[in-house]
N, C-alpha and C positions, 0 to 999 in steps of 0.2 A: 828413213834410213834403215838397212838391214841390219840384223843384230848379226854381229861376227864373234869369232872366239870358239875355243873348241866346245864349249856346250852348245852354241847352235849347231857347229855343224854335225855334233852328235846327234842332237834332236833331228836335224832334218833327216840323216843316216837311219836314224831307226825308223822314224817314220816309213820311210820310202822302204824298209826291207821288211814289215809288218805288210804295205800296201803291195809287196811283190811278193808274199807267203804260202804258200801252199795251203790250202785248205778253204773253206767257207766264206766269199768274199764279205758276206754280212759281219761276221765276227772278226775277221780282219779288219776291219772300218773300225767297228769299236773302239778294239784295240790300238789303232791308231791314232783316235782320236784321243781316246783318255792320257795316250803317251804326249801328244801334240800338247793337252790341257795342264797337265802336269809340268812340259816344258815351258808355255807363256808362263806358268805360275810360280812357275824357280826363277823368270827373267831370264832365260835362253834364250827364248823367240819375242817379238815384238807383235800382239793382234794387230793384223790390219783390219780395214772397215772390208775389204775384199775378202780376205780371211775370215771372218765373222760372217759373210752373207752365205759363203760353201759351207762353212759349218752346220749352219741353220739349215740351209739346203738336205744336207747328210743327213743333220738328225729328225728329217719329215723323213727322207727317205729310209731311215732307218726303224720309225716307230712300226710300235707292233701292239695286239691287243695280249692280252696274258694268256698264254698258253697258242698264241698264233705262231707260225713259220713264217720267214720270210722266201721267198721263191728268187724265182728270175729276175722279173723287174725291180728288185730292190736292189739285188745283184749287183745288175747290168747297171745300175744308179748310182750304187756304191764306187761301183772300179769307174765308171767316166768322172765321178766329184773328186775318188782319192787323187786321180789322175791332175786334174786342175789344181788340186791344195797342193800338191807337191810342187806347180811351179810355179804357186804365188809362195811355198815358201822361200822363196830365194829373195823376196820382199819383205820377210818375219823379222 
């Protein structure tokens, strides 16, 4: 069952306007996600087992070595997975 009430739908709200941000789609993911993390952890959202495999997904597509950039293809990785987290959370 979805979590309702205004902290989800806040959390899904910022989520979704972090993943529509101007700037850097790599760093916008982050940002997304630690807000996403922070909301399961107040009990706003509910993890799904589907939720938790994008996640996981993200955070490959997100690592870096220290002092590496991320390019295009992390990018392009980034905004197709925020893309999908934003409508399994309407199952959070």
């Amino acid at each position: 069952m979805a979590s309702t009430g205004p902290a989800a739908d806040a959390a899904r709200t910022a989520f979704r306007e972090l993943m529509d941000a101007k700037g850097h789609a790599v760093e916008n993911a982050r940002e997304a996600v630690a807000g996403l993390e922070a909301a399961v952890a107040a009990g706003a959202l509910m993890r799904t087992p589907l939720l938790d495999q994008m996640l996981g997904d993200l955070m490959v597509a997100l690592e870096q070595e220290e002092g590496q950039k991320l390019g295009g293809k992390s990018a392009e990785a980034a905004r197709f997975i925020l893309r999908a987290i934003s409508r399994e959370l309407e199952n959070a």
